[in-house]
Backbone as a printed PyTorch tensor [residue, N CA C, xyz], in Angstrom:
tensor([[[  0.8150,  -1.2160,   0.0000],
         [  0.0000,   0.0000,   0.0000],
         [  0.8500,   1.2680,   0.0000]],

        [[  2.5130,   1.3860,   0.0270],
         [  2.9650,   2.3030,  -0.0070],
         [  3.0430,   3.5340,   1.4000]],

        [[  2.5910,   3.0310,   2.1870],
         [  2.6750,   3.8410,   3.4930],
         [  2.9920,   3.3000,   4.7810]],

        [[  3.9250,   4.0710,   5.9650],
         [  3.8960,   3.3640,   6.8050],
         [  2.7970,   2.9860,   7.8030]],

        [[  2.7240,   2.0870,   8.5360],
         [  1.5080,   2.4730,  10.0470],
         [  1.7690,   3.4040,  10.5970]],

        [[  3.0930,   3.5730,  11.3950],
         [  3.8550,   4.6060,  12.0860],
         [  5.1130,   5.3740,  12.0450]],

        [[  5.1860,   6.3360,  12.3130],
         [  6.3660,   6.9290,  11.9450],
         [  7.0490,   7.7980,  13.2660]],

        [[  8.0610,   7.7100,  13.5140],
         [  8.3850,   7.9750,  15.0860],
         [  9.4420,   9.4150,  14.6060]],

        [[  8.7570,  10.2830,  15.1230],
         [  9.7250,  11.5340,  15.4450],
         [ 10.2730,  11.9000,  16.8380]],

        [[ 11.7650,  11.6830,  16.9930],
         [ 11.6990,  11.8740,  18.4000],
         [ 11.1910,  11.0830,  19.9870]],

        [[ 10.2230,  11.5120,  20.3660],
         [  9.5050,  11.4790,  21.0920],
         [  8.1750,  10.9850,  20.5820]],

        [[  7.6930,  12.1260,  19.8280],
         [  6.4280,  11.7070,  18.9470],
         [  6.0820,  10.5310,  17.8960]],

        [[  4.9400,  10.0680,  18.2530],
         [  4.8440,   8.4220,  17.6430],
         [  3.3020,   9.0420,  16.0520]],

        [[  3.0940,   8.7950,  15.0340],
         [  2.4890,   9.2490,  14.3820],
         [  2.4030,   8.0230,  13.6880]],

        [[  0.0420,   7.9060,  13.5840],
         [  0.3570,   6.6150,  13.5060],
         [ -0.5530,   7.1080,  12.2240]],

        [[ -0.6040,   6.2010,  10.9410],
         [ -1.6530,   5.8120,   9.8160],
         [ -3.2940,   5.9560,  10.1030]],

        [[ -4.0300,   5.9350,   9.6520],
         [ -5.3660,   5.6310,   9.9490],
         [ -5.5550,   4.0300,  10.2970]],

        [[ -6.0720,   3.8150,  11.4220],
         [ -6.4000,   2.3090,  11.7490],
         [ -8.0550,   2.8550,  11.7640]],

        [[ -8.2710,   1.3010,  11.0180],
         [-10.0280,   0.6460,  10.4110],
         [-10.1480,  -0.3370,  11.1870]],

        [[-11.6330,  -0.9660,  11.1590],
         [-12.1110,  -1.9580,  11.8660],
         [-11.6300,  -3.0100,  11.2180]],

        [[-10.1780,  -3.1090,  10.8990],
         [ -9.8630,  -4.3340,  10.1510],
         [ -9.6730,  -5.3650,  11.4220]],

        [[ -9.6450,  -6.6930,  11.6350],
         [ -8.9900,  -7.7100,  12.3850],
         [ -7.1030,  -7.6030,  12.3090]],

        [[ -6.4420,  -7.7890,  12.9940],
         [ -5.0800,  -7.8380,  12.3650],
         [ -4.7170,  -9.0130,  11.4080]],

        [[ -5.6430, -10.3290,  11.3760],
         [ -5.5290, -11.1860,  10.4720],
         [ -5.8940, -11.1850,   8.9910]],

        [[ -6.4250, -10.0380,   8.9370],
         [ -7.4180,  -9.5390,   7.5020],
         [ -8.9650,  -9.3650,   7.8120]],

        [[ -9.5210,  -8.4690,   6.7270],
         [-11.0000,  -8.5200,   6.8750],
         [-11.4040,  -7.7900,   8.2020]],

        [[-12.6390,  -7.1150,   7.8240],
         [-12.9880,  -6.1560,   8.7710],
         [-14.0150,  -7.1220,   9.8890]],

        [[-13.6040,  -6.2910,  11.1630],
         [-14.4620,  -7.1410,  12.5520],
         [-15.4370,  -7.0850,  12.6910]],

        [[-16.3350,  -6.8690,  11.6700],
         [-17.7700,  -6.6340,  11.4500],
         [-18.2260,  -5.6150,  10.4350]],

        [[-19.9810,  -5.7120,  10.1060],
         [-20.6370,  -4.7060,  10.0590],
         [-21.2850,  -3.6910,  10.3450]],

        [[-20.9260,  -3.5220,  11.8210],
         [-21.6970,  -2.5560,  12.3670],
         [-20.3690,  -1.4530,  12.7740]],

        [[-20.9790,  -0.3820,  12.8120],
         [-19.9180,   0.5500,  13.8970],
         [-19.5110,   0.5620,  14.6760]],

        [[-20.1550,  -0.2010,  15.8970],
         [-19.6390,  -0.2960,  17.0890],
         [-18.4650,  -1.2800,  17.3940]],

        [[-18.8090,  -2.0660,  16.8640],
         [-17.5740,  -3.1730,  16.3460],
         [-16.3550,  -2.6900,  15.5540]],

        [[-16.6260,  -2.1110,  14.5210],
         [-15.3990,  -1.5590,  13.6950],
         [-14.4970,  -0.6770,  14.6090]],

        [[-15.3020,   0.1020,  15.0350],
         [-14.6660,   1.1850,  15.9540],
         [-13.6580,   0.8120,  17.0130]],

        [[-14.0520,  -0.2180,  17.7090],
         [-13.8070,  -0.4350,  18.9530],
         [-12.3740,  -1.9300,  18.0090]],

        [[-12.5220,  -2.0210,  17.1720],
         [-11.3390,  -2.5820,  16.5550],
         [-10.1860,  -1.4820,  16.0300]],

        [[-10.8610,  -0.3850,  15.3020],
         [-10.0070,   0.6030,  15.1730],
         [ -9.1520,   1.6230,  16.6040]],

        [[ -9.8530,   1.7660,  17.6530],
         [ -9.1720,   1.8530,  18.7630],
         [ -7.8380,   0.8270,  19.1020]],

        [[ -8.4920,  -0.6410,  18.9500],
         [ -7.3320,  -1.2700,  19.1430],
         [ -6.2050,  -1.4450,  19.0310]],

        [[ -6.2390,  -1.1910,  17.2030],
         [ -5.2450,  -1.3820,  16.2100],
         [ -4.4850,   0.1590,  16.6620]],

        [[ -5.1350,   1.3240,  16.9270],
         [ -4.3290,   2.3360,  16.8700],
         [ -3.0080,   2.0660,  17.9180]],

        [[ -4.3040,   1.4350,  19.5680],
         [ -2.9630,   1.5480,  20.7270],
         [ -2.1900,   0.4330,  20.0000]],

        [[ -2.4360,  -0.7370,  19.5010],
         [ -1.5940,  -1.3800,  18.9090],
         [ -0.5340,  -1.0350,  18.7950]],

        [[ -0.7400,  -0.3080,  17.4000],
         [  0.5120,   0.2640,  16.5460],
         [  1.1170,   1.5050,  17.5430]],

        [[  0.9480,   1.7120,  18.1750],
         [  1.3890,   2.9900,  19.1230],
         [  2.1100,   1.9710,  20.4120]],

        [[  1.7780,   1.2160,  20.5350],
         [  2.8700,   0.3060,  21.5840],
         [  4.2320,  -0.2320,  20.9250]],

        [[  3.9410,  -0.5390,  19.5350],
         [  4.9080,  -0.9970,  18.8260],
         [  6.1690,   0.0640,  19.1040]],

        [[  6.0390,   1.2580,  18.9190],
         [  6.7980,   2.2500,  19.1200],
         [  7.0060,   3.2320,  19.8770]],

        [[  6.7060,   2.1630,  21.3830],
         [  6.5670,   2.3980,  22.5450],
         [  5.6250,   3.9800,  23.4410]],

        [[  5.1680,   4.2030,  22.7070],
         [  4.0540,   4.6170,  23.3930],
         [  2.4320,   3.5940,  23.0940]],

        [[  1.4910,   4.6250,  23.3780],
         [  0.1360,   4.2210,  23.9390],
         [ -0.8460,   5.0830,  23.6170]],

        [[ -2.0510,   4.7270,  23.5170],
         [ -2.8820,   5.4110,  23.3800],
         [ -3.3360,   6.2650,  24.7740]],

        [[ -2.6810,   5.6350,  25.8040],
         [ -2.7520,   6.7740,  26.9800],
         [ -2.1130,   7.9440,  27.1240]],

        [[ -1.4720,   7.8180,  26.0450],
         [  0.0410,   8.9480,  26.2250],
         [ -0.3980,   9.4510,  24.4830]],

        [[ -1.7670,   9.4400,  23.9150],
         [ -1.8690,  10.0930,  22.6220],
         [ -2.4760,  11.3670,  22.7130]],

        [[ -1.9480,  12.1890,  22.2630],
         [ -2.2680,  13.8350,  22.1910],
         [ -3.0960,  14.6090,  21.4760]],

        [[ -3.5760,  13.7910,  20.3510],
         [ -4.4450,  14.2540,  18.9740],
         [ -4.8120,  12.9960,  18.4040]],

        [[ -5.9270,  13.0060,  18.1150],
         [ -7.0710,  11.6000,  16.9950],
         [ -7.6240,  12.6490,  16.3830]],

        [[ -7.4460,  12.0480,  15.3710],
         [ -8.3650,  12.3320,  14.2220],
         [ -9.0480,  11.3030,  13.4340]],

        [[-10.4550,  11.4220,  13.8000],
         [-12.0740,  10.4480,  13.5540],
         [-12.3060,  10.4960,  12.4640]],

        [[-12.5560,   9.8210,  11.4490],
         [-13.5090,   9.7010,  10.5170],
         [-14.6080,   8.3440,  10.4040]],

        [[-15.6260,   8.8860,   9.6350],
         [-17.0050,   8.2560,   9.8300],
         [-17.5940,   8.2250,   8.3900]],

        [[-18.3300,   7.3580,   8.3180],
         [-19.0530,   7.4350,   6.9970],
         [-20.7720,   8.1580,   7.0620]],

        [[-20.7920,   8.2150,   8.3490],
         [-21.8700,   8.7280,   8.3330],
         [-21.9140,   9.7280,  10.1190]],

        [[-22.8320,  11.1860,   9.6750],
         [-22.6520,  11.7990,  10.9320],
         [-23.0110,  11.2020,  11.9010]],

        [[-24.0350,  10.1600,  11.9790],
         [-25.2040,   9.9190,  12.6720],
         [-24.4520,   8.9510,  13.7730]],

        [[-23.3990,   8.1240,  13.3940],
         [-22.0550,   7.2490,  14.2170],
         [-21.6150,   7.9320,  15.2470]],

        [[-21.2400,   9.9260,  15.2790],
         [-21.0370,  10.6160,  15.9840],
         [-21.2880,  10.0250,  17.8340]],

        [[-22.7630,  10.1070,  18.0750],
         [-23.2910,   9.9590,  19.2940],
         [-22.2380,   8.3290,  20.0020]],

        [[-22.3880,   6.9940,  18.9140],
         [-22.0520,   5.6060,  19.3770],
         [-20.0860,   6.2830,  19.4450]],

        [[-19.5890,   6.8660,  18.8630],
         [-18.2830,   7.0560,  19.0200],
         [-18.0360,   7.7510,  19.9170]],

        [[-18.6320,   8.9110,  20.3640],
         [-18.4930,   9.2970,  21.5280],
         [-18.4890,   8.5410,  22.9880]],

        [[-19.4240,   7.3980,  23.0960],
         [-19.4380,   6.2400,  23.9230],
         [-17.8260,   5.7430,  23.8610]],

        [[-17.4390,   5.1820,  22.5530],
         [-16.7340,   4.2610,  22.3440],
         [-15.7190,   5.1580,  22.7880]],

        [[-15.5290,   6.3440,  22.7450],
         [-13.8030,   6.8160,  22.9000],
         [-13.6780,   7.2520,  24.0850]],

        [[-15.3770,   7.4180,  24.9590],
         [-15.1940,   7.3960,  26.6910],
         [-14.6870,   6.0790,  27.3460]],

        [[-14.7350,   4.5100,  26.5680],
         [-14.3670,   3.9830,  27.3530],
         [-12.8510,   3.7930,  26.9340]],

        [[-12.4210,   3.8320,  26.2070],
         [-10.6930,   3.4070,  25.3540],
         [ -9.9780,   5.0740,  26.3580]],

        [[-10.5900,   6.1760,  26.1750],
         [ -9.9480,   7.3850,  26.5990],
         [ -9.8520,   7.9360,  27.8830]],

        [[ -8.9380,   8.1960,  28.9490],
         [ -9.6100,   9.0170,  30.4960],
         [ -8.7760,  10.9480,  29.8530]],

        [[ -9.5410,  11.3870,  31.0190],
         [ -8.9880,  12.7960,  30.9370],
         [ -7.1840,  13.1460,  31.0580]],

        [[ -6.9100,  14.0680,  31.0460],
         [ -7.1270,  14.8150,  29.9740],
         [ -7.3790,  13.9830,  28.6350]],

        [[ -8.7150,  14.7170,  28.0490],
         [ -8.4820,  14.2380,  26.1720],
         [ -7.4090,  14.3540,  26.0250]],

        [[ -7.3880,  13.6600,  24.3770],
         [ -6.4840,  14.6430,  23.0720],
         [ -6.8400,  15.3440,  22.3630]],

        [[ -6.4110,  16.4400,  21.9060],
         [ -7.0540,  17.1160,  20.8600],
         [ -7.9300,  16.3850,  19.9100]],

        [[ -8.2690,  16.7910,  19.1310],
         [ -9.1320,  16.0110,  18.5570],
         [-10.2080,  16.5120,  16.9550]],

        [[-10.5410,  15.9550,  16.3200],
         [-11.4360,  16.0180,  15.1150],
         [-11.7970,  15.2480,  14.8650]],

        [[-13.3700,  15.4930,  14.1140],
         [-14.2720,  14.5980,  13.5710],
         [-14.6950,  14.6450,  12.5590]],

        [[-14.5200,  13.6320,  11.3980],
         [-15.3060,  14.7220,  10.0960],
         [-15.9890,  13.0560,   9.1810]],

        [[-16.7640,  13.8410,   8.8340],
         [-17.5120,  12.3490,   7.7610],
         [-17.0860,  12.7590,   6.0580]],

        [[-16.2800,  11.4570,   5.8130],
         [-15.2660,  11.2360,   4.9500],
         [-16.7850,   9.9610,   3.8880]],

        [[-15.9880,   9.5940,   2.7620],
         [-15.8100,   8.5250,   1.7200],
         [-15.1730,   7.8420,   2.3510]],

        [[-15.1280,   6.3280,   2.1690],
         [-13.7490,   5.0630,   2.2910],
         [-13.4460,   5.2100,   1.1090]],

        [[-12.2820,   4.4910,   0.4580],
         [-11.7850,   3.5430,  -0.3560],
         [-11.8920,   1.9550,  -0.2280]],

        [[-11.8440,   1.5280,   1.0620],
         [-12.4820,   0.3510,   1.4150],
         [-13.7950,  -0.2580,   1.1150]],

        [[-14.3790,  -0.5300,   0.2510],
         [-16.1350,  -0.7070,   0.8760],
         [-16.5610,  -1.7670,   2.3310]],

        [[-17.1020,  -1.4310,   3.0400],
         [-17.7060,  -1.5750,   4.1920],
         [-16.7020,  -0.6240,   5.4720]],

        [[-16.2910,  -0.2820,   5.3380],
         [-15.3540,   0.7880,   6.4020],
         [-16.5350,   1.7010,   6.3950]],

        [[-16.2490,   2.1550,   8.1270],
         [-17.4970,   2.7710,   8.5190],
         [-16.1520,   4.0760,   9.5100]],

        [[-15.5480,   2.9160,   9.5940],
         [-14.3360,   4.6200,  10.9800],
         [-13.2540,   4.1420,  10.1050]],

        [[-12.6550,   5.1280,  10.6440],
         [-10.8670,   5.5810,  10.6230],
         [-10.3930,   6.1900,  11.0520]],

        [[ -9.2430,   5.6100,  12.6030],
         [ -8.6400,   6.3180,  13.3570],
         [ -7.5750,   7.3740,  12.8500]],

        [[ -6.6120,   7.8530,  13.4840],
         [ -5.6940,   8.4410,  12.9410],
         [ -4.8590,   9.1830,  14.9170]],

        [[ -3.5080,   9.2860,  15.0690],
         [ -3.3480,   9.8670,  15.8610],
         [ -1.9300,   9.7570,  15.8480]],

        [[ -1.5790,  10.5910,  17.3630],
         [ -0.1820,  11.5050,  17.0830],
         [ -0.1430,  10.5740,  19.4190]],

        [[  0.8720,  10.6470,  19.1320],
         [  1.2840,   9.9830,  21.3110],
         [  2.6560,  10.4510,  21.2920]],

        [[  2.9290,  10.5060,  22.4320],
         [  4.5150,  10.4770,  23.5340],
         [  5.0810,   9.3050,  23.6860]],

        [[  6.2080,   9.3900,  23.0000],
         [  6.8440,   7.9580,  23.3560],
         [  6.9920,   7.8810,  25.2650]],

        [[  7.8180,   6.9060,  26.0190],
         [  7.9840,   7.0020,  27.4200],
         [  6.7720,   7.1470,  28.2680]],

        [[  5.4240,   6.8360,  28.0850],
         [  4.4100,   6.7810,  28.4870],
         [  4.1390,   8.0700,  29.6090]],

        [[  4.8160,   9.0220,  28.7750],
         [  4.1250,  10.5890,  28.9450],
         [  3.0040,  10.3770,  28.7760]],

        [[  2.3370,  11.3900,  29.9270],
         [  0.5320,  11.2380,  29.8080],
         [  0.4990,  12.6230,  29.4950]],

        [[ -1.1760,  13.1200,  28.8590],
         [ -1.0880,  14.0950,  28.5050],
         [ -1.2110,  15.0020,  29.0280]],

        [[ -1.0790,  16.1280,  28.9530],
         [ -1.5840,  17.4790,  29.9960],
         [ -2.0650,  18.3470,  28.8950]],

        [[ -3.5890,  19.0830,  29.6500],
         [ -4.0910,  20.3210,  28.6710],
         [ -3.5500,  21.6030,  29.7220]],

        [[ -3.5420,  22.7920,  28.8210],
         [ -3.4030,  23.7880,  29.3750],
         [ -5.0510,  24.5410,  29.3410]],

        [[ -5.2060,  24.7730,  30.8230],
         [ -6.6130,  25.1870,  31.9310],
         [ -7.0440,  26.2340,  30.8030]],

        [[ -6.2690,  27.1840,  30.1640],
         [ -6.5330,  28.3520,  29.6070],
         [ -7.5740,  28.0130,  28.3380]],

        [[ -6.7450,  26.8840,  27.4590],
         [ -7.5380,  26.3820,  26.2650],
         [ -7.6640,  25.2420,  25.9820]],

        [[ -8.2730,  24.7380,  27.0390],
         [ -9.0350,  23.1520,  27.5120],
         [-10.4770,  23.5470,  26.9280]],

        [[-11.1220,  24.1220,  27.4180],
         [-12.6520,  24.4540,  26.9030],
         [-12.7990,  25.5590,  25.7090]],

        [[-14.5970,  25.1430,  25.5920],
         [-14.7420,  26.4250,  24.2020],
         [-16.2630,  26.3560,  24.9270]],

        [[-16.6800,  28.1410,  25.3180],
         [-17.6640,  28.3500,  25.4410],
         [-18.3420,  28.4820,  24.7370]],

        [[-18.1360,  28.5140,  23.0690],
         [-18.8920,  28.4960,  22.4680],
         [-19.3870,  30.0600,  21.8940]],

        [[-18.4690,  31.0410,  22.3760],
         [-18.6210,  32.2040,  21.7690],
         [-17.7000,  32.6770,  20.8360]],

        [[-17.4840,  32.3270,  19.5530],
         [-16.6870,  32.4400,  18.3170],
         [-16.5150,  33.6930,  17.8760]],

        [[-15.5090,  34.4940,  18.5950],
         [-15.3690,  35.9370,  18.8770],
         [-14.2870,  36.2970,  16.8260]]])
């Protein structure tokens, strides 16, 4: 496929998009909740390989095939995620795959640095000055 899973800068671990694939081939289902919760896997996976973790990841970036997945992913990344988040995005994409429903994507600390937000721009009230 021409790309790596991960690519290690430093400290920083930068991983590919992980799908609800199985690591043996073929995706872990048809539903979302399943895919998802395989694509979590595969991410800390590949993020242990190069010694960090998805506890120590700083930024995901979500994609979905449909908005409506939004609400079940939010579940799914309360239980894989504790506070502080990571930064973060969500956006509803096309696959190239057919039946791919997610696609992870994320950035971690090697040395199982955990993350820290800064208090100042942790939140958004929601007034887009």
């Amino acid at each position: 496929l021409h790309f790596s899973q991960s690519v290690r800068a430093d400290d920083l671990v930068f991983v590919s998009g992980q799908a609800g694939f199985k690591p043996e081939g073929g995706l872990a289902g048809d539903d979302f909740v399943t895919q998802c919760n395989q694509a979590f896997a595969n991410l800390d996976r590949v993020f242990r390989a190069q010694g960090a973790s998805i506890d120590s990841m700083v930024r995901l970036n979500a994609f979905f095939s449909d908005a409506s997945q939004y609400a079940a992913f939010k579940e799914i990344r309360a239980e894989w995620l504790k506070e502080p988040y990571p930064a973060s995005t969500a956006v509803v994409v096309g696959f190239v795959f057919p039946g791919m429903l997610v696609e992870l994507e994320g950035i971690a600390m090697r040395g199982g640095a955990v993350r820290e937000t800064d208090p100042e721009s942790a939140t958004w009230d929601g007034d887009a000055e």
